[in-house]
N, C-alpha and C positions, 0 to 999 in steps of 0.2 A: 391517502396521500403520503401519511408518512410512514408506508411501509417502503418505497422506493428509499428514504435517506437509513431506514434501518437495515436496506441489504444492503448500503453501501458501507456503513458503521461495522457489520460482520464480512464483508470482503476487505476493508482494510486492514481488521482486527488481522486476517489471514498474510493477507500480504505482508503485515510487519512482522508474526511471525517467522513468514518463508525468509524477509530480508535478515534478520537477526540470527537464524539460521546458516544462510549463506554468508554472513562475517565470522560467525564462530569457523568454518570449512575456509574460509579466505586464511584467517589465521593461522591453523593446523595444515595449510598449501594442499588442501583436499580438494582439489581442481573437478575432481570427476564427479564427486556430492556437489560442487558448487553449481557447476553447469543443468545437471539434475534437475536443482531445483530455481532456476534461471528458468528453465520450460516450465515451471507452475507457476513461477511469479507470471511469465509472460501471459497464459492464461487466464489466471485472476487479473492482469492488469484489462486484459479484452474488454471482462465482466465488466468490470467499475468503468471503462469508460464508454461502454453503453449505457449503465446507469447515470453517469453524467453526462451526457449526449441528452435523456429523457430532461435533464432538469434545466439543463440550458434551452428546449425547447418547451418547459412550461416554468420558469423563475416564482409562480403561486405553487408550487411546491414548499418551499422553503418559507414564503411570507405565511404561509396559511397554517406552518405548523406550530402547533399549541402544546408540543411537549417543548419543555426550554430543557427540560435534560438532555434529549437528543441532538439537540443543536450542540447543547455545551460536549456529548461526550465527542461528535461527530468533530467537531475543534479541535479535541487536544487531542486525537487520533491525527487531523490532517497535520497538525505539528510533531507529533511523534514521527510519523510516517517521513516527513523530510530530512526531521533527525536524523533516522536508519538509513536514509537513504544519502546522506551527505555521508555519512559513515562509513559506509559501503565501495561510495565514490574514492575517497580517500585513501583506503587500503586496496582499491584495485587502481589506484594511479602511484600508489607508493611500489605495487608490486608486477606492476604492468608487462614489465618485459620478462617475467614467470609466462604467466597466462597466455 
């Protein structure tokens, strides 16, 4: 059972890579990297929200797991994760009529 929140713990790992990525190319006005990898977030975003689809259709996924590390690292991932992404929002709204 908790191998489904450990591939979403390593699909997020990825995704906040790809996003941190694409603010470093927001920065530097590298449009043509940014969009790039815009097509691999959107892919990984697919993954994980079929991995969350599974878990919203079975909620004893997450009561039933007995590692507390994966809970805890799966947390500060989904806080990370909004970090970068509020981050991201804000340099594509500060630079919007670039893009």
């Amino acid at each position: 059972m908790s191998q489904i929140l450990e591939d979403i713990i390593e699909l997020k790992m990825h995704i906040i890579y790809i996003i941190t990525k694409e603010i470093e190319y927001l920065r530097t006005f590298n449009f043509h990297e940014f969009r790039a990898l815009q097509v691999i977030e959107g892919d990984l975003l697919i993954l994980l929200n079929n991995k969350y689809n599974k878990i919203r259709n079975n909620k004893n996924i997450i009561l039933y797991c007995t590692n507390e590390k994966t809970i805890e690292i799966l947390s500060m991932l989904c806080i990370k994760f909004d970090k970068c992404l509020m981050v991201k929002h804000n340099i594509i709204d500060k630079y919007c009529y670039v893009i």
